[in-house]
C-alpha positions as CSV (number, residue, x, y, z in Angstrom):
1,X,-208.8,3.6,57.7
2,X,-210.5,6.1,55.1
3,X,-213.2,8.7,56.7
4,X,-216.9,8.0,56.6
5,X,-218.0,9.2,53.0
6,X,-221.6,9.2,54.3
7,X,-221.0,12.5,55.9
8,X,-219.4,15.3,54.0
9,X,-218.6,19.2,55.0
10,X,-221.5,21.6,53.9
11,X,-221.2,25.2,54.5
12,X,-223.6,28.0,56.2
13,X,-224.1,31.4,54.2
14,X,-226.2,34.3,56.3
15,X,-229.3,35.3,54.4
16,X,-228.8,39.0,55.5
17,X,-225.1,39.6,55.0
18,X,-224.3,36.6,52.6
19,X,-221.3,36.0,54.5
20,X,-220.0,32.7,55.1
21,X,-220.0,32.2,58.3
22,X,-219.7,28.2,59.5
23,X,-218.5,24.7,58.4
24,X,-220.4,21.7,59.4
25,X,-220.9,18.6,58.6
26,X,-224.2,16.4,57.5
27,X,-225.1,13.0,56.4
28,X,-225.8,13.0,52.5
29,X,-227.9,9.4,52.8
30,X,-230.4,10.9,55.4
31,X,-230.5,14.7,54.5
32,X,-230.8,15.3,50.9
33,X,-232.4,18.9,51.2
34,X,-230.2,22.3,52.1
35,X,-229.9,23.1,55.9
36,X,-231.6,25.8,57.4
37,X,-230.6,26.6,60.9
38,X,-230.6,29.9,62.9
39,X,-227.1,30.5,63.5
40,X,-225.6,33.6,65.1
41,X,-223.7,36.4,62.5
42,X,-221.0,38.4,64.2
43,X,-221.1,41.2,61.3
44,X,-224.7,41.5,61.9
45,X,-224.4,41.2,65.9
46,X,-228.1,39.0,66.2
47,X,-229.7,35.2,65.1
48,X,-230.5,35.0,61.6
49,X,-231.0,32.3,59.2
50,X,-227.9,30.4,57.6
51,X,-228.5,28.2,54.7
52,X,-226.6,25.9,53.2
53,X,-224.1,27.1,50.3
54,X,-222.6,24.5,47.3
């Protein structure tokens, strides 16, 4: 049985170090905008904002 297509792999960049830091996943029917979500960066050791990367 094939994987739900509905929900694909987006990845989080940090805003202050650019790194990419996570992989997680998000429905493309219900959430057509770029996420935002504070996320913790272990280069710069604090919360800051991760957005979502193409």
């Amino acid at each position: 049985m094939a994987k739900n297509e509905k929900r694909i792999q987006v990845t989080l960049a940090c805003e202050q170090c650019k790194r990419r830091n996570y992989i997680t996943t998000k429905n493309k029917i219900n959430d057509r905008e770029r996420i935002e979500m504070q996320k913790f960066c272990r280069w710069d050791r604090q919360h800051t904002l991760h957005k979502e990367t193409r």
